[in-house]
N, C-alpha and C positions, 0 to 999 in steps of 0.2 A: 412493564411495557408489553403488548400488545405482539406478538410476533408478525412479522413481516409487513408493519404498519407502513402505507404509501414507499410498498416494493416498484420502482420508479423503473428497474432496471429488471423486473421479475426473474428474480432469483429465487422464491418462494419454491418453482418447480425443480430446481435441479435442489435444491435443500433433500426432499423430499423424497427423489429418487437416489439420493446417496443414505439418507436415512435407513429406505426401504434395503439398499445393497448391503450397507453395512451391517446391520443385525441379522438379515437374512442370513449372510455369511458367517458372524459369531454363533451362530444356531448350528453348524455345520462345522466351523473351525475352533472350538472355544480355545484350544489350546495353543493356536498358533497368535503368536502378534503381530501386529499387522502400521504398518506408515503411509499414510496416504499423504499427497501431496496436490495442493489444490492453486493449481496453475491459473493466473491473469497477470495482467499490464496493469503497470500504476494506474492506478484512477479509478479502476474499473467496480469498486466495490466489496475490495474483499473483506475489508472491516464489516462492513456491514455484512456481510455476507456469514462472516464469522460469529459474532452477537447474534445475529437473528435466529440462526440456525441452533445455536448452543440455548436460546428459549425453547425454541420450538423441540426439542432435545429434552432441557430438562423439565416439560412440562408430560412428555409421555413416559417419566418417571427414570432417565437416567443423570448419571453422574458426569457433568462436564467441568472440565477445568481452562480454565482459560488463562495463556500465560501471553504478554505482552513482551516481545524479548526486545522492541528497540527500548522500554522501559528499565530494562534490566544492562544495558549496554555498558555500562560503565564499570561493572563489575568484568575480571576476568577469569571469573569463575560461574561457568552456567547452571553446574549442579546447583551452588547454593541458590539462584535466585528460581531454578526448579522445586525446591525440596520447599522453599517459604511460598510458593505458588497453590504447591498441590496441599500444603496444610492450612494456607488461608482458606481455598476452596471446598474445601473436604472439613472441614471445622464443625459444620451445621450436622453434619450425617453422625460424626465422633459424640456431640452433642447429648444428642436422642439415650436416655438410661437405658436402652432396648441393645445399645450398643457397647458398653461396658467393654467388653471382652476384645471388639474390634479397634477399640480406642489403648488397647493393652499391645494389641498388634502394631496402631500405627506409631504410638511410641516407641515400641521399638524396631522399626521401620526408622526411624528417625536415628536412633542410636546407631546405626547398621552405617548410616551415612555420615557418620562422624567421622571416622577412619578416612573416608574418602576426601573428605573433605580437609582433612587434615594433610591429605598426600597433598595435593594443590599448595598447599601452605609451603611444604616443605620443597617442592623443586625451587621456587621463590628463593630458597634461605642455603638452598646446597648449591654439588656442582666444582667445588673448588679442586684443584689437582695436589698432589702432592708440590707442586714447586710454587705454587699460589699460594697456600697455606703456609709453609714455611716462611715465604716473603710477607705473609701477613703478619708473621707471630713475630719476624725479627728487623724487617725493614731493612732495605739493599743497603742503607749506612751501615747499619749497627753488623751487620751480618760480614761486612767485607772486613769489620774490626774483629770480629773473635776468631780464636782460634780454629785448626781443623779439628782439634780433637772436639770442642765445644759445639761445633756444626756436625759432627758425627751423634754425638749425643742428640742432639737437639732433629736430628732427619732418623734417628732410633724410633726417640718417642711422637715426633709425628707418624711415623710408620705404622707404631702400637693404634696411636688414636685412631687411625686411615683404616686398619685393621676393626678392630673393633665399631667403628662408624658402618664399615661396610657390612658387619654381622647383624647391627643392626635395623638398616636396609632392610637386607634380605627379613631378615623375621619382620620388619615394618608391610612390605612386601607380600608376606602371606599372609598375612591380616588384613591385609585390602582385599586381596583377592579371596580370604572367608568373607569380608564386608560386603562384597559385592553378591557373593551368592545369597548371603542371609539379605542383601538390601532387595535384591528380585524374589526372592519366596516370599517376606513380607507386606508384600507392595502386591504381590499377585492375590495372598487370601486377602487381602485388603480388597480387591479388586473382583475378588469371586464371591465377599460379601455385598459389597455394596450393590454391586448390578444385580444380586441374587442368582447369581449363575444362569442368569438367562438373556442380560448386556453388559457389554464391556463396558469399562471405565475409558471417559473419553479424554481427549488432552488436547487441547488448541493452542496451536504456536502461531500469534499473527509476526505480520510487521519484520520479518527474519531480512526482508531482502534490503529494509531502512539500517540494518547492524553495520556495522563495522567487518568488512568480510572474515579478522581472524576469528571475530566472538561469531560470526554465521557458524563457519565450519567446526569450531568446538564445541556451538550446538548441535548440532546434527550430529558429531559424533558421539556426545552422550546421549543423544536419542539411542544412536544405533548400537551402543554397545550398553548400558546399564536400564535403558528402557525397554529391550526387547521380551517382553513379558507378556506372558499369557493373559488376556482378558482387558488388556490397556490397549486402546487405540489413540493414534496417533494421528492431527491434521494439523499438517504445516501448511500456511500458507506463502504463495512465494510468487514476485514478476521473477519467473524461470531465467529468464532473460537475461534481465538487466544482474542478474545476482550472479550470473555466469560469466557476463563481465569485470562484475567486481573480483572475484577469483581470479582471474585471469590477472589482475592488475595483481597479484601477491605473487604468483606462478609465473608467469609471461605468458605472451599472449600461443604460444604453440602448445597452451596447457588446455586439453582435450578436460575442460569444467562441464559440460552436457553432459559428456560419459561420467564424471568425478559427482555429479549431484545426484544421478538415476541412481547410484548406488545405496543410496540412503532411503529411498522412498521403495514400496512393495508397489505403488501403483500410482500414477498421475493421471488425475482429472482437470481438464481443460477448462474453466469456465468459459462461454459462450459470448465474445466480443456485444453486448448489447446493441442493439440497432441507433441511427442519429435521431431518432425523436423522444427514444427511450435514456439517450445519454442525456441528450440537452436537459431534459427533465428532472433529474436526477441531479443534474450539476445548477441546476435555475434552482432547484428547490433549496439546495444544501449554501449553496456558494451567494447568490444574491438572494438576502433578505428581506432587503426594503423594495419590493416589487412595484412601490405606485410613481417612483422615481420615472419607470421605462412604459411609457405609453404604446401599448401593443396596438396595429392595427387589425389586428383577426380575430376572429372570435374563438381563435382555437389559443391564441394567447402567444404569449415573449414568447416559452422554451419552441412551442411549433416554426415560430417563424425565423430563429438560431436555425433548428434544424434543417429549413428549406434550404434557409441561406447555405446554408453548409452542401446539401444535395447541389445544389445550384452550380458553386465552385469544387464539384467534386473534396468537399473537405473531408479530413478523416477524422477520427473520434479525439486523437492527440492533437490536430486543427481546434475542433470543440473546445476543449480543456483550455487551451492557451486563448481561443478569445470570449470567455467567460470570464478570465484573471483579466481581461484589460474592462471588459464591462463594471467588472467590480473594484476595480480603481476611477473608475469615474464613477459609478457611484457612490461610492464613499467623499469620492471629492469635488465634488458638484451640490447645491442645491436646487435646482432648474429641474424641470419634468421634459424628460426627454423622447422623442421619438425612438424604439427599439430598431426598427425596422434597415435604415439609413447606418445607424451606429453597429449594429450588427453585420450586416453588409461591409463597412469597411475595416472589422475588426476581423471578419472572415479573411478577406480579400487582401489583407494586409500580411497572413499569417499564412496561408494559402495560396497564392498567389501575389508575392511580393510585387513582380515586375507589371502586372497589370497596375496594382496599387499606386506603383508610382506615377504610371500615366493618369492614374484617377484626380491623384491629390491636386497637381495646375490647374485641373479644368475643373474640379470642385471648388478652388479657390476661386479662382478669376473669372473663367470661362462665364461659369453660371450667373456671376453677376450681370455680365451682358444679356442676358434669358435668349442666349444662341441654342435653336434646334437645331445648329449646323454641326456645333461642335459636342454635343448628344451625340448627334446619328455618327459620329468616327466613335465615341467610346463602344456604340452598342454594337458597331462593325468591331469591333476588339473583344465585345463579348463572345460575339456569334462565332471567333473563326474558333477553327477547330483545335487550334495548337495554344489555345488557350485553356482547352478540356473546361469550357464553362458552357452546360446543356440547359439551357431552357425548357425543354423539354420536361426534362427530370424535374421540375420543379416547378409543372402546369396548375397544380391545383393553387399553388400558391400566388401563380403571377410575377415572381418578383422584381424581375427586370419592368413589368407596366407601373408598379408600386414605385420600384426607384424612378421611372423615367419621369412618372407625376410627380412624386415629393421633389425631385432636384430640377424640375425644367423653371423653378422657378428662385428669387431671393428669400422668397417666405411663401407661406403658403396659407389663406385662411381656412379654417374648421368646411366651412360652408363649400370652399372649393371643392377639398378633399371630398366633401359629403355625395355634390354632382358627378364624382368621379364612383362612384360607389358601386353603378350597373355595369360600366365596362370593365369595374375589375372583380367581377364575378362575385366569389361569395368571402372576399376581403369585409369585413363589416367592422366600421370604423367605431372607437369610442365616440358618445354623448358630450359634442361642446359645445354644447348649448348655452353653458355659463358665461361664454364670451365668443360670442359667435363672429367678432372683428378682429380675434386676437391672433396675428400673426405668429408662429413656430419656425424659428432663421434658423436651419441647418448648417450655414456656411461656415462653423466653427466646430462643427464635428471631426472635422480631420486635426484637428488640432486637441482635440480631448482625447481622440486616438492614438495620436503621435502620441504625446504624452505618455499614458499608460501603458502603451506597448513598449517603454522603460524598460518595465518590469521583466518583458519576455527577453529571454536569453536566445 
């Protein structure tokens, strides 16, 4: 794949200047390690943004690993589905006979992490007290029938066992913690071959903030405690946000999680809210497939004329997202070729401005059947006022209040109408219906494919 093919949202450039900071800086710091944290809002592209980047990466000759942790979610254990991540990914380098000797390393790299992985096992399997234990070995029947002397004996030798269990803790104990030093020495010359000492070994954690918030934070804590190695960089990405609420929901909500996640990252990069033409785009491309369904009127196309609509009702980009999901419930469940324009408009309007919507929906039923300009000019006096925050203005090039007032002043509208209407609505350039130039297009049950699918939105 192509790196950065149809960057809808152009994120090519900030790729590109985090590339340029982060090696600049490994040139300068090799020994230090480093967590970057690559902050946006659902939606916004960080999958993408994460793939694309990690080509564009490993095509100027470094090592990226890519780990999917909402993939790995079901395990409660994050080292193990790390340790099978960076040996899926690092497979091809170990490969190469050139490498023999680093392949001697990463095996025992992997050894190192046995111990560790085996502590995990073992809280699982311990934890009992001495009066648990006993009640396990004797069961409160059997126990209130023996004697004292026989419960003396028998709280002896659990003693002995509790004793000796605990000795060998402790030595369990200092064997993690040699594991641990040998599991970061080997993973670092692993990491000061592979980049050749001149980049780091990279590590991409998507999807953390789709986890489960306890496996979130047990990631991040094995980032921050067994990953912090020389030459490994670190990019998690995260809606900051919404994963700070999740915390909160484990903690309560007085649980200061802003301050609890900055802890874990060396540095947070923002990515850059995308603009509404560059969102629509981006979400028309990925989300609606079958694009000959929705008959654009512009010549700039369906995702331009989403977005006007959206400038139009002051919508915001989370507006966007949710009426894209109702567009793409009718499309799927429709087969009719539909006007974009009209069903965009009241998939905005409905998600953005609820209470307008509802005055919309009467007079788009009924109203319009009577072909009343009376009852138009009160909706577009509900456009205009200001305490509606809907600017015509904002959304001059597009026209779309002229657009809607033509398509709905009537019950149907023919091809040929619309055509005459074409110079007053500037440079709207309508599709060729020439195939049936009598054929009627009835809007009057748009609000009802909307209703519908707007089901779906919560």
């Amino acid at each position: 794949m192509t790196p950065w093919n149809d960057d809808k949202l152009n994120r090519k450039e900030d790729a590109e200047y985090l590339t340029a900071y982060l090696l600049n800086r490994f040139t300068i710091k090799k020994e230090e390690p480093f967590v970057l944290n690559i902050d946006a809002e659902w939606g916004f592209g960080k999958t993408y943004f994460l793939t694309n980047w990690r080509s564009d990466l490993k095509s100027k000759g470094c090592e990226v690993v890519y780990f999917n942790a909402w993939e790995k979610d079901f395990t409660d254990n994050p080292l193990l589905g790390f340790i099978s991540a960076i040996d899926k990914e690092l497979k091809p380098f170990f490969s190469k006979k050139a490498n023999a000797s680093q392949k001697t390393k990463w095996n025992k790299f992997k050894l190192a992490a046995a111990p560790l992985l085996l502590s995990f096992i073992a809280k699982k399997l311990t934890g009992y007290s001495l009066d648990q234990i006993n009640e396990l070995m004797l069961g409160s029947d059997e126990a209130s029938k023996t004697s004292d002397v026989d419960n003396k004996a028998t709280n002896k030798l659990v003693e002995g066992l509790t004793t000796q269990a605990t000795n060998i803790a402790l030595e369990h104990q200092d064997s993690i913690e040699k594991s641990i030093v040998t599991f970061k020495t080997n993973l670092g010359e692993i990491a000061k071959k592979a980049g050749k000492d001149i980049k780091p070994i990279f590590i991409f954690v998507d999807e953390l903030d789709r986890c489960r918030p306890s496996y979130a934070i047990e990631l991040l804590e094995t980032i921050k405690h067994l990953f912090q190695i020389p030459r490994v960089y670190f990019v998690v990405a995260t809606a900051s946000e919404q994963l700070s609420h999740s915390i909160k929901a484990i903690y309560g909500n007085n649980f200061e999680s802003k301050k609890y996640l900055n802890r874990f990252f060396d540095q947070i990069y923002h990515l850059p809210p995308p603009n509404r033409l560059s969102y629509s785009e981006y979400l028309w491309k990925t989300e609606l497939v079958n694009d000959d369904k929705l008959i654009a009127v512009h010549k700039s196309g369906n995702a331009y004329l989403l977005a006007q609509t959206a400038l139009l009702c002051d919508a915001g980009l989370r507006d966007i997202e949710q009426a894209i999901k109702i567009l793409q419930a009718i499309q799927l469940t429709t087969e009719e070729r539909l006007y974009t324009l009209p069903l965009v408009f009241l998939a905005i309007l409905k998600i953005s401005k609820p209470e307008l919507y509802k005055i919309t929906i009467p007079m788009w039923k009924d109203k319009f059947r009577a072909n009343s300009s009376q009852d138009w000019n009160v909706f577009i006096e509900k456009m205009s006022n200001p305490e509606s925050n809907l600017d015509s203005n904002k959304a001059y090039e597009g026209k779309i209040i002229s657009i809607i007032s033509k398509l709905l002043g009537k019950t149907g509208i023919k091809s040929s109408e619309i055509q005459q209407c074409s110079a007053e609505l500037g440079d709207m350039i309508l599709h060729d219906f020439s195939f049936n130039q009598n054929r009627q297009f009835s809007i009057l049950h748009y609000p009802e494919l909307v209703e519908r699918a707007g089901r779906f939105i919560s």
